[in-house]
N, C-alpha and C positions, 0 to 999 in steps of 0.2 A: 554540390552534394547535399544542400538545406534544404527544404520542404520551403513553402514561400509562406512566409509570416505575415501575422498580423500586426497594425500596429501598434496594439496593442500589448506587445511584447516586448516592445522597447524601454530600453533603462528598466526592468521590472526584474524583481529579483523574489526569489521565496524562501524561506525558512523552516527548514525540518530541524525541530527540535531533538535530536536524538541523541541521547546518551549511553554508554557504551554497553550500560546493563539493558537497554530499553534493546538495541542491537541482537541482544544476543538470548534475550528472555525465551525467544520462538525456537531456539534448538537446543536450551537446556535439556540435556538426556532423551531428544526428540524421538532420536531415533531406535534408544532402548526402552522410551517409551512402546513406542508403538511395536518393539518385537514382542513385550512382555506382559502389556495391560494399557488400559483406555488411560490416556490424559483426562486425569478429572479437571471439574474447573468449566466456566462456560468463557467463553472467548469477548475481547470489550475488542471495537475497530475504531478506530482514530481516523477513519476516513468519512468525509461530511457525506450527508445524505444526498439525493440527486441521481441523477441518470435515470430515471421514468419518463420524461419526454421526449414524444418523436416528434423528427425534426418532419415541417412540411414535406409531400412528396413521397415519403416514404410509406409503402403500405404495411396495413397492418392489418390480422386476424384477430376473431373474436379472444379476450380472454378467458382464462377457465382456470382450475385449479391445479389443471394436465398442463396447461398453457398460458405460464404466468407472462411471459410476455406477448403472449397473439402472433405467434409466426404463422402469416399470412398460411392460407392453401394450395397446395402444388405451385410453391415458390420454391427457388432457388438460394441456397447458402454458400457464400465464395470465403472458402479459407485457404487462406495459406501460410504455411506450415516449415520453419526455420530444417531442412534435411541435415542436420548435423546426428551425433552422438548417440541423439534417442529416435531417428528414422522421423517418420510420419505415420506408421501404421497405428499408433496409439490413439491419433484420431481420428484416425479411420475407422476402428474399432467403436467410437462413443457417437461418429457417424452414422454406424450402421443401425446402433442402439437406434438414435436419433429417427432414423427413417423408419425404422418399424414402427415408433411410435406415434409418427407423425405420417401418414399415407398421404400419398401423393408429393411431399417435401423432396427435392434432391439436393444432398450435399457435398460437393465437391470441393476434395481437398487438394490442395494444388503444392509440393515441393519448390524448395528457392534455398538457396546457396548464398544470394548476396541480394537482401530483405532489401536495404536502404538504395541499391543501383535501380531494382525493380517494381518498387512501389512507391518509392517518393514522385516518381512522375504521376502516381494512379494519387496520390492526395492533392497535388498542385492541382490535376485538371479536375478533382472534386469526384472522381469514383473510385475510391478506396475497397479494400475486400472489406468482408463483414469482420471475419475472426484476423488473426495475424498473431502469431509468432514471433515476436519481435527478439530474437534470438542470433546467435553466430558474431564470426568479427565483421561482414557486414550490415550489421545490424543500423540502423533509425537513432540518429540520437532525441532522447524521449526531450529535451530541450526545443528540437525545432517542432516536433509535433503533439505538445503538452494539452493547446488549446481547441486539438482538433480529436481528441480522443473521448469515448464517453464515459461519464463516472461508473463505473463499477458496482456502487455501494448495492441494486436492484437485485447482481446477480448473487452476491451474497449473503440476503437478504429472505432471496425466493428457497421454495426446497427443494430440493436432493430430488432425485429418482423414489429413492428410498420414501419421501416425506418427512425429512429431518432438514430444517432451516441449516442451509450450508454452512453459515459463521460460525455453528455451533459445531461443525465437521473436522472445521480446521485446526492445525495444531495454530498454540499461541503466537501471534507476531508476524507470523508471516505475510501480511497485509501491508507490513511498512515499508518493504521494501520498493511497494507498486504505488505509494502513497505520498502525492509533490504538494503541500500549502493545502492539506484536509482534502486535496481528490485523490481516489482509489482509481487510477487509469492505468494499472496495471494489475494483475493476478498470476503472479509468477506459481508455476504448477512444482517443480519439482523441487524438493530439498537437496542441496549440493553440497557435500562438502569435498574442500581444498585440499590434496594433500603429493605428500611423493608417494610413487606407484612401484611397485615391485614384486619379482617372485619370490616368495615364503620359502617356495621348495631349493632353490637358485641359493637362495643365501645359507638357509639349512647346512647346506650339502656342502658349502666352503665356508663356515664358519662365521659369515658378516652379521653385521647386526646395521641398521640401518643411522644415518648419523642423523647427531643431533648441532653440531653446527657446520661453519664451514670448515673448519679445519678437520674436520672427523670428516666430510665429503670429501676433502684433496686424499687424505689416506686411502680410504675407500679408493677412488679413483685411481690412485697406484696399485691396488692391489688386483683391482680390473684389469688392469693393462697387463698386468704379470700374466695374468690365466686370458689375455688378446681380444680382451672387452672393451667400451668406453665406458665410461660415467654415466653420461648422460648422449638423446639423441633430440633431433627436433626437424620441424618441417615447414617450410616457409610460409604456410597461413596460420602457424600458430607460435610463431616465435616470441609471441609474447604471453605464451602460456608463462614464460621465464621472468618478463617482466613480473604479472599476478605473484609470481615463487617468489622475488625480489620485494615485494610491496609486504610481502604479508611476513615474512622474515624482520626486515625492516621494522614495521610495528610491536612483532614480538621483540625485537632487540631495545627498541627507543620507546614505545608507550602510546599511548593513546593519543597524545600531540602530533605524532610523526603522521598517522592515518589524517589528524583533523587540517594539516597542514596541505597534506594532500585534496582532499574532499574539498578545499576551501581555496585551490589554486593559489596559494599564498608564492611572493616573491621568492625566488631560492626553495621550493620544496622538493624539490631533488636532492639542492648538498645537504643538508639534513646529515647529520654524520653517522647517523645508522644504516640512511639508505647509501650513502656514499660508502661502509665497510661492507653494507654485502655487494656493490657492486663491484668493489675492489677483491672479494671472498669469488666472487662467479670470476671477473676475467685471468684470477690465479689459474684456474679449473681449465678456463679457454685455452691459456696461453701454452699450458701441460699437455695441450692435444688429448684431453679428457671427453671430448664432443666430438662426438662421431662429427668426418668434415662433408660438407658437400648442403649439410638441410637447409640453404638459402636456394636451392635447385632441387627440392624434394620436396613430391607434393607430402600433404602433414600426415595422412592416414598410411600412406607406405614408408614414411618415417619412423610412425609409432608402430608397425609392423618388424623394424627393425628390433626394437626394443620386447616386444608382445611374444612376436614368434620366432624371429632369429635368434633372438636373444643376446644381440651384439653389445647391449648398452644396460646398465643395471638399473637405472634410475628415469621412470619422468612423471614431470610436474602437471596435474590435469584436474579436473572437476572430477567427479563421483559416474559420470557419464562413459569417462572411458572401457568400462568394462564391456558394454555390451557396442559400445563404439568398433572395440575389435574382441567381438566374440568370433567371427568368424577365422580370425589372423591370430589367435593367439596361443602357444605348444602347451601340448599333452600336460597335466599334471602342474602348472604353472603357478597356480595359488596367488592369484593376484591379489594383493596385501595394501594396504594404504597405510602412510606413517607421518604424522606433523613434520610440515620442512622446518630446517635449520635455524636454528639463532647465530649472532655474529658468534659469541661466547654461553657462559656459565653466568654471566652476572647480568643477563636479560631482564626487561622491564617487567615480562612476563613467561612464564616457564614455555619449554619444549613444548609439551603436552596442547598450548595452546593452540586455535583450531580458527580458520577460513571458512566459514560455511553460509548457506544465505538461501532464500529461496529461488529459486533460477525458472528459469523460462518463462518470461515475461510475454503474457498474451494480453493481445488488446484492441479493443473497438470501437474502428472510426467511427463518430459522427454523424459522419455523410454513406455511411456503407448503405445499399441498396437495400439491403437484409439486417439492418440492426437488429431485430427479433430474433433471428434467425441467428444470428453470430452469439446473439446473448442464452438461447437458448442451447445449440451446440457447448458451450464450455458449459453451463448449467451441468451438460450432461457429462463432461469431464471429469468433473466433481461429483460423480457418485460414486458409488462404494465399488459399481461393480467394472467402471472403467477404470477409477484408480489403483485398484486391486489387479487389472489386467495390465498397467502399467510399469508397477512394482515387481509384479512376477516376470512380463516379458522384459522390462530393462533393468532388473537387478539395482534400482533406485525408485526410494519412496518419493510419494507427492506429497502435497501440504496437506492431504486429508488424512487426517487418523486411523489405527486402527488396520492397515492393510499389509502389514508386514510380519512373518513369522519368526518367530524366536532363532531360527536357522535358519534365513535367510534366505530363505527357496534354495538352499545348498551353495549359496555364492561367498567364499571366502572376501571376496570385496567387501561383498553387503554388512558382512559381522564384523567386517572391522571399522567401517564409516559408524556401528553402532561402538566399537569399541572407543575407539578414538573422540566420537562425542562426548563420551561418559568419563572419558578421563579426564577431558577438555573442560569439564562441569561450566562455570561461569566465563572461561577465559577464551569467550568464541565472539569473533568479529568478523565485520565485511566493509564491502565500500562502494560507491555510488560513481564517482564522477568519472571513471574513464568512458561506462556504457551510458552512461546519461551526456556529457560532452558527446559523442560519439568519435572519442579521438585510437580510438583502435588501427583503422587503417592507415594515419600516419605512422603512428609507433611501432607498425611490424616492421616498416621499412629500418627504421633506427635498430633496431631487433635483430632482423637477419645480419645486418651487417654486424653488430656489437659481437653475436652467436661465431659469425665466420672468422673471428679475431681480424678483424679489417678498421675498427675504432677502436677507441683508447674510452676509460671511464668519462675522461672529461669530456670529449667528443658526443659520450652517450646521455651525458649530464644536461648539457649545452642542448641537443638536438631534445628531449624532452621537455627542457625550460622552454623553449621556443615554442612549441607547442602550445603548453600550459599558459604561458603569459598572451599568445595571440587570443586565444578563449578570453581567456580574463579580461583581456581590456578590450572586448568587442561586446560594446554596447548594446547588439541584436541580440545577441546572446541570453537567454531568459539562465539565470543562476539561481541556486539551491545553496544556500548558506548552512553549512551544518553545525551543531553546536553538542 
């Protein structure tokens, strides 16, 4: 499943300085920012300078002020493009911009489901795409291919469609995400936030209010079953949407140690006895027949259909994507709502309120791509006002550029409440790095489905993740991100 390294990556380890307020500075009120007025402030990036050189081979077109990178003439741009939650047409759209402006340019976006099965061979034989989406549970762990990606700093550096230098476009922070030992090789496009998903009008109509730990979720959940609901539902490529629901509980219960414990693959960072009560809090929930049964044999999008449109299950845990993920699946009058998941208790490290959120969809460009210009230029054009504005309105989620989001939300109850929920969230919003940076996703679904189908026991699930966690850890190939 690695990309073939260099040797340069052995025994080598890096260090991201980040502290919990540094974390969370980039979605302070981000997103009621941007319903309601410009983030003032100009933006500082922690990510070193570089990425203006082309590697031998590669051609390149004159520069100009149209064409800060020189993408060649009636060349070719190969992106491809993670088909999850938010389609592909987004860039398709900043495509289309792209080729009117560049005549004779064609760029072709290509859909992928499983990034790291279908492109980690295109980087070992040294022809990688230009763009990538390094997005999904198959995704690239950015660990095996850190040294083969290009710095970033160029593209946000250059300007806008508009003529407005992009770093000054973006909201605060969200660079650090993309950002390993001062290179910016990532440029995550959308802001996500974490939370339980639910109908507004569904709970209205019977009274719920949504819980805030797990014992107010066991309630809930009997009260579901009374009116021949479940709890919760899931679908076996995203069983570890529950894991994510489990991790970020966890931190709000225990503190900022329980996350750095985590992020730092420390021995034992599973029992951890925060994360050890809500895994004991979820398999109460399993054991109750509160999950719909069968989602270790359902694919995940007709699973969240149960939940969307059937309306069988009350509760699921997902990024800020799922709404327009099942716009098409999802009943009349619905009011999709988002609400901060659970704490073990009341006497939490950090309140309910606190919030999961980060910038997501990590795009990034090889290297060795045929079209480096061309890739650097396409996302250039992502980041303008008038792609990311077409973005926000068709997926009812903002991107990391300012300014593109209305005070009503293009009418999406989802959309006003990711703004709600931030804002109540104020300073108490975190995220985390090493499951999609390890690239340990695909092991852990499997531990997942089964933990989901009541078929293991906590310690069974404890056990199967330390495993995990400690083969990473003490494999010396392994390039590590020390967080602090």
């Amino acid at each position: 499943m690695c990309a073939r390294r260099t040797g340069d990556e052995r025994h080598t380890s890096m260090t991201v300085d980040k502290t919990p307020l540094q974390r969370r500075q980039f979605l302070k009120f981000a997103l009621a920012a941007a319903a309601v007025a410009p983030l003032a402030g100009t933006l500082a990036s922690c990510a070193a300078s570089g990425g203006n050189e082309t590697p031998s081979g590669q051609e390149t077109g004159a520069v100009s002020a149209d064409n800060p990178f020189g993408v060649p003439d009636s060349s070719t741009v190969d992106a491809v493009i993670f088909n999850g939650g938010y389609g592909i047409d987004y860039v398709e759209f900043a495509a289309d911009l792209m080729q009117k402006k560049h005549t004779g340019v064609t760029v072709k976006v290509s859909p992928s489901t499983k990034i790291a099965q279908e492109l980690q061979p295109r980087f070992v034989a040294g022809n990688p795409p230009d763009l990538i989406d390094n997005s999904g549970a198959g995704n690239i762990g950015m660990s095996t291919i850190i040294d083969q990606l290009e710095d970033l700093t160029s593209v946000i550096d250059a300007p806008n469609l508009e003529g407005t230098k992009i770093r000054d476009t973006l909201f605060g922070g969200v660079l650090e995400p993309g950002t390993f030992d001062g290179k910016l090789a990532a440029i995550n496009y959308a802001l996500t936030v974490y939370a339980l998903w639910y109908s507004a009008s569904l709970f209205e109509e019977n009274g719920w209010t949504p819980p805030k730990t797990w014992d107010e979720a066991y309630e809930l959940g009997s009260k579901a079953k009374e009116k021949g609901k479940y709890l919760f539902v899931w679908g076996k490529e995203a069983a570890t949407y529950y894991q994510t629901l489990a991790i970020c509980s966890a931190i709000k219960q225990g503190g900022d140690e329980v996350r750095l414990s985590l992020e730092n693959l420390k021995p034992d960072c599973w029992s951890q006895q925060a994360v050890q009560d809500v895994f004991t809090g979820m398999k109460k929930i399993i054991d109750a027949g509160m999950f719909k049964p069968g989602g270790s044999g359902t694919q995940f999008t007709a699973a969240q259909a149960q939940w969307s449109n059937k309306q069988e299950a009350l509760l699921y845990p997902s990024g800020s994507w799922i709404e327009n993920e099942m716009k098409d699946q999802t009943a009349d009058g619905f009011k999709m709502t988002g609400c901060p998941e659970p704490t073990v208790n009341s006497s939490s490290s950090m309140p309910w309120e606190a919030l999961h959120s980060t910038a997501g969809e990590p795009f990034i460009i090889p290297s060795k791509g045929k079209n480096m210009a061309g890739g650097k230029e396409l996302l250039r054009t992502m980041l303008s006002k008038d792609a990311a504005t077409n973005f926000a309105k068709t997926k009812l989620a903002p991107t990391v550029v300012k300014d593109t989001v209305p005070a009503d939300g293009f009418g999406s109850t989802a959309l006003v409440s990711q703004t709600t929920m931030l804002g109540a969230a104020g300073e108490n919003i975190f995220s985390w790095q090493f499951v999609d940076y390890y690239g340990m996703n695909p092991d852990q679904l499997v531990l997942w489905n089964t933990f989901l189908d009541g078929k293991s026991s906590v310690a069974e699930l404890t056990k199967g993740l330390q495993q995990i966690t400690d083969k990473i850890a003490n494999d010396s190939s392994v390039k590590k991100i020390e967080i602090k």
